[in-house]
N, C-alpha and C positions, 0 to 999 in steps of 0.2 A: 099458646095456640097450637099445639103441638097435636096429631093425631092417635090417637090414644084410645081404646075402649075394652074392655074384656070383665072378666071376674074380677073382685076385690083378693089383695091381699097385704101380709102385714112383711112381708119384707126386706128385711132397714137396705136404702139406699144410699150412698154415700155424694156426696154434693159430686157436682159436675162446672166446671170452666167459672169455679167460685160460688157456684150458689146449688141451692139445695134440690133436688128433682121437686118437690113438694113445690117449690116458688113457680120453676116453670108449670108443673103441673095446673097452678093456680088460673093460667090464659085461655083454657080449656072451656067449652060451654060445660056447664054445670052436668048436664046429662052423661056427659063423656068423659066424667071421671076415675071412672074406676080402674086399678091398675093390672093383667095378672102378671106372675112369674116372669112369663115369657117376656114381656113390654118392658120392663124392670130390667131383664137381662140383654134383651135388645139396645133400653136406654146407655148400658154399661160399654158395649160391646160396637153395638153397628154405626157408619160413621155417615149412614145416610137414612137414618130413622130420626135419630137426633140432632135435630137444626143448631146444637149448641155446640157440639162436637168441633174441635180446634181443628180437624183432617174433613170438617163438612165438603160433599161436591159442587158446591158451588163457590166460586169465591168470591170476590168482590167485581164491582161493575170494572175499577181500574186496574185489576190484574187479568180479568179475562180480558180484556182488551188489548192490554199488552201480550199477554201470551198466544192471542188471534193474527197479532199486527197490524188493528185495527184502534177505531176510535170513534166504532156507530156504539150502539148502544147492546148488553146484553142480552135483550130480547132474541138477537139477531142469529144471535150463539146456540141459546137452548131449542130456539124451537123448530131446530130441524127434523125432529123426526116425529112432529105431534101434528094433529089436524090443527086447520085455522077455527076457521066461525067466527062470529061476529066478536068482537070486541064486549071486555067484561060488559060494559053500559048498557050493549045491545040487547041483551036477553036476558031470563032469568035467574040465569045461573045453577041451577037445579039439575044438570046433566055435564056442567064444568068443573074444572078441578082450577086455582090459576095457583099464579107463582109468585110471591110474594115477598118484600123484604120491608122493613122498618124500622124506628127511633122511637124510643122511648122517654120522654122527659118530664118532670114532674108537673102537676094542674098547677102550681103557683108560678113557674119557671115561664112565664111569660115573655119576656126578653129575650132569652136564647131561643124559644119557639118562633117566634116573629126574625130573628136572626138565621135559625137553623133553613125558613122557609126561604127569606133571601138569597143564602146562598146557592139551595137547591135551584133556585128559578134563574141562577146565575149562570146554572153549568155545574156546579162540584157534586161530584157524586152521594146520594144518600149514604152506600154501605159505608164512604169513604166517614162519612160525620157520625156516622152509627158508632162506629168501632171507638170511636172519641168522645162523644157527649151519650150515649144512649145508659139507659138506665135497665134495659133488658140483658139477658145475660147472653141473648142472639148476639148481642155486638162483638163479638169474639170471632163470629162468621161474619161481619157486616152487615147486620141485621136480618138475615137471612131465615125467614120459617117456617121454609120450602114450598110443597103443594099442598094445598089447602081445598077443601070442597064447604060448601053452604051444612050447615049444623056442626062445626065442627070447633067455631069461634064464639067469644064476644060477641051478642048482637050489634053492638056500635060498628065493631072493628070489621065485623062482616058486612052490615051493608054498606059501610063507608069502602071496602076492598070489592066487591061484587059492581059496586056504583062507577068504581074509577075507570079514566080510559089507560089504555095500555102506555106504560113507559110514562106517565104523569102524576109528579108528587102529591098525594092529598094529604088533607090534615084530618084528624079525627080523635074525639073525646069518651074512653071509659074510666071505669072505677080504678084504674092501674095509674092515668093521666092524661097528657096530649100524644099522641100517634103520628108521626108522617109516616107517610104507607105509601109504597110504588107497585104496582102490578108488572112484573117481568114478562110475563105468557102466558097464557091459558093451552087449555087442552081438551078434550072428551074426557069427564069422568071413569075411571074404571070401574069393570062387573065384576062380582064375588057372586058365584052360585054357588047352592050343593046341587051334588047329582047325584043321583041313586047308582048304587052297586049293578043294576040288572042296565040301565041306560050305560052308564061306563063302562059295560060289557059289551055293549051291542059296538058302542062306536070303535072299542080296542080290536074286534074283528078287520076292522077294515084295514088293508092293507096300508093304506095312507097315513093311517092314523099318527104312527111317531114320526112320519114324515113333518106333519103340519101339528102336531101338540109336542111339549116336554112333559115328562113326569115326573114326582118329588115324594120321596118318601121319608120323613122327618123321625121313624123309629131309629132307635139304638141298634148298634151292630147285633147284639146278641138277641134281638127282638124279629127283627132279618133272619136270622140265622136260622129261628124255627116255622117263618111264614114269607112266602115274598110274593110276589106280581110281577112276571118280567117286563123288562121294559124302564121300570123307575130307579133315578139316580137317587142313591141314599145320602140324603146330609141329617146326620144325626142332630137332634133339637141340643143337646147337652154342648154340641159342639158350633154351636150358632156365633160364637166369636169368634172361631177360623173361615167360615162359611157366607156368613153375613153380608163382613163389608163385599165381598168379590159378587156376589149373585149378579148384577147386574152384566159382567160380564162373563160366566160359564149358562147364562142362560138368557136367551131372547125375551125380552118384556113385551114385544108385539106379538109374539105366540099366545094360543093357550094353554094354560098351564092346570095343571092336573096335581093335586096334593095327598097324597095319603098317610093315614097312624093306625094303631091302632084302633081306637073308637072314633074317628072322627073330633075329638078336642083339640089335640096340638096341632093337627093339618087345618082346623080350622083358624086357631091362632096365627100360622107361620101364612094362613092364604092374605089374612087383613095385613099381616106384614107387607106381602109383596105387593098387594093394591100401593103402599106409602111409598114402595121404591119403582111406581110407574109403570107395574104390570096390568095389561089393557081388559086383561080377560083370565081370570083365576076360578078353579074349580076344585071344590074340596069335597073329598069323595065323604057322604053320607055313611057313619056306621064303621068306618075304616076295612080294615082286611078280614076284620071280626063277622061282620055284615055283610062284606064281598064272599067270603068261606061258606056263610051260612046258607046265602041266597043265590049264588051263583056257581061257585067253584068248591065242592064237599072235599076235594082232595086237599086241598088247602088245609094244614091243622090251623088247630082253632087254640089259645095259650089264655 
């Protein structure tokens, strides 16, 4: 169930927390398969793209609450810095992102499913039974498969996770098996525009402007070297494994965010990235510096 979409490509990934990217790949709605480069080196590399990752951010229900010195429940932790709104049940889901975590256990395994429900309804924590009976390779994080939006899953697994109330175990059945699925938070889904070269011109006038936006420019140093825009922090795409895991912290996720490349491709890849790690409002400059050069700034060379 992983969030995942771009170009196809053909190259080889190596397994991750014992199983193969291809298996998780498989939780995916069908439509949002496809993998490119970037998502592949992201899956390698960042340790909050990949809900499989052994350094995932989130940890279990019983460690964040130990390390809060608390003993309410997770919900309580992550969602300070997200809007409310109704609870998953309450609306459609269609403008929500929620936060998800689950067990995986085989459709015959009847007896530990009927067991595994008991004990939830008893009090033990789901990620805590994840990490020991689950048959996903989430159970590494304590079943954890992070923010999630509607088209993104399983239809099963989606309306059973879009239906449930917040912080209440449900059960539910796909082609993978039986599911308990808990809803941790929800949140306002985030926007991904492009903007034109000539509008991203008008608003960079304004004085305010890098007050209230960041900018990201994902070329290669020697790429910079012959075109730039002031203003933008360069994190080279090549160097997305020293850069990746930290973004959350050298950059605001309630800002907007402003992405530039060359053409317009890899800003548009690195912008669906930041939507996954909780950016509210991402804008990927149309046509890149190429298109900015041609149609706004002639002094700019053009490579």
């Amino acid at each position: 169930m992983l969030r995942i979409s771009s170009s196809s490509s053909s190259l080889h990934v190596p397994s991750i927390c014992g199983a193969p990217v291809n298996f998780i790949l498989s939780f995916l709605n069908p439509s949002s398969r496809k993998v490119s480069n970037f998502t592949r080196l992201a899956l390698l590399h960042s340790t909050t793209l990949f809900p499989n990752s052994r350094n995932f951010q989130f940890p279990s229900f019983k460690r964040v609450s130990t390390m809060m010195g608390r003993t309410h429940s997770c919900s309580r932790v992550v969602t300070a810095s997200y809007s409310a709104g109704s609870g998953p049940g309450g609306s459609s889901g269609g403008d929500r992102e929620i936060l998800v975590q689950h067990l995986l256990v085989k459709e015959d395994d009847q007896k530990l499913l009927l067991d595994l429900q008991k004990r939830t309804a008893e009090g033990e924590d789901l990620s805590d039974l994840a990490v020991e009976y689950s048959m996903c390779p989430s159970k590494e994080d304590g079943g954890m498969l992070g923010w999630v939006r509607k088209g993104q899953m399983v239809p099963e697994f989606e309306e059973a996770a879009f239906g449930a109330p917040l912080n209440k175990v449900v059960k539910c059945k796909t082609k993978f098996g039986w599911h308990l699925l808990q809803v941790l938070s929800e949140r306002e889904e985030s926007v991904l525009e492009h903007i034109q070269p000539n509008e991203f011109h008008v608003r960079f006038q304004d004085p305010s402007f890098l007050e209230e936006a960041q900018l990201i420019d994902v070329r290669e140093p020697e790429e910079v070297a012959q075109a730039s825009v002031p203003g933008f922090q360069v994190l080279p795409l090549r160097q997305f494994g020293v850069w990746g895991p930290e973004i959350t912290t050298k950059f605001d996720p309630q800002k907007d965010t402003y992405v530039l490349c060359h053409h317009g491709m890899r800003s548009l890849q690195v912008a669906k990235w930041l939507q996954t790690q909780g950016f509210r409002k991402v804008f990927n400059i149309a046509g890149g510096i190429h298109e900015y050069a041609v149609k706004v700034d002639p002094s700019i060379p053009t490579y």
